[in-house]
Each structure stands twice: as C-alpha cells, then as structure tokens.
C-alpha positions in Angstrom: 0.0 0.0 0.0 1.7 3.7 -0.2 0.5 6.6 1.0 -2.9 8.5 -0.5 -2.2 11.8 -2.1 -3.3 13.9 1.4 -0.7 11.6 3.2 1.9 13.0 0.6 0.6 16.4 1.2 1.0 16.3 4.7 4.8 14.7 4.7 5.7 17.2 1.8 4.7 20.3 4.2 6.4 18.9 7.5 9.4 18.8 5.4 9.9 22.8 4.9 9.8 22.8 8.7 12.7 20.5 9.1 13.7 16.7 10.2 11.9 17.3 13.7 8.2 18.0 11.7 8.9 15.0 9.2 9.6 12.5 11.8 6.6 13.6 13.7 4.4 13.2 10.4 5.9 9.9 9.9 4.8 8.5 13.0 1.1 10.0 12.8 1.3 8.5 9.6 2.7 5.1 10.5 0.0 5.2 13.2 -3.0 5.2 10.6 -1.3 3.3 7.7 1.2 0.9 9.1 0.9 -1.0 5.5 2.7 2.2 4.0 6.2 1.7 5.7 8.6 -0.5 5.4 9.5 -2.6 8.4 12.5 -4.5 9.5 11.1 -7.7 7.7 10.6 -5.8 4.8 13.3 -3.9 4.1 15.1 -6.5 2.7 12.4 -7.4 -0.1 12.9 -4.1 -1.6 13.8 -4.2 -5.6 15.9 -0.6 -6.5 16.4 1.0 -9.8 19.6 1.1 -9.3 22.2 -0.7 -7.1 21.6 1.6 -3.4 24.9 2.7 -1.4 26.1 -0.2 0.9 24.9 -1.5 4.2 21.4 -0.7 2.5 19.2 -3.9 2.6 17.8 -5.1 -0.5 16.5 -8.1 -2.9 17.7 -6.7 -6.5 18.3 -4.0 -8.7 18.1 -3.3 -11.9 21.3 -1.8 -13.2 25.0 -0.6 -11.5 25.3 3.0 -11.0 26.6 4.9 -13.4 30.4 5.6 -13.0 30.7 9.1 -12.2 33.3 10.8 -15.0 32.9 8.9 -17.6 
C-alpha cells in the first residue's frame, strides 16, 4: 500500500519545517497506515532501480550506477 495523495501532502509540508516535523508526520502516519512503511522484515524485499549505497538492505536492482566521469 503507499500513502494516499493527502498523506503526501501532509509529509511534503512537514518537510519545509525541518527533520523534527517529518519525523513527527511519519509517525502519525505510521499510526494510521502501518501498511505504508517499510518494516525491519521488509526492508530486505525491496527491488531498487539502481544498485543503493552499501549496508542498505535489499533483494535486487536493476542496473549498477553509473560511474561518475565517464
């Protein structure tokens, strides 16, 4: 499930007030659509575009990085 377009609303606003406001949206949000977040199980189904940074749990991706001066 992801968030409904007032849920995006609501975390896009919090986030001109700083990291403080987002993580208190977060939770409200979390409270009423658990379904929405990723939890600790699964984090490690996630399927990326591309390969994320290490230490970042994940299933697959679908192409390397691109090589940065190339």
């Amino acid at each position: 499930m992801f968030l409904s377009r007032e849920e995006r609303t609501l975390l896009q606003m919090a986030a001109e007030d700083g990291i403080a406001k987002i993580d208190a949206t977060i939770a409200r949000l979390r409270g009423g659509n658990p379904a929405a977040f990723h939890d600790g199980k699964s984090l490690g189904g996630r399927v990326f575009l591309t390969k994320p940074a290490s230490g970042i749990p994940y299933l697959s991706f679908r192409r390397s990085p691109p090589e940065i001066g190339r």
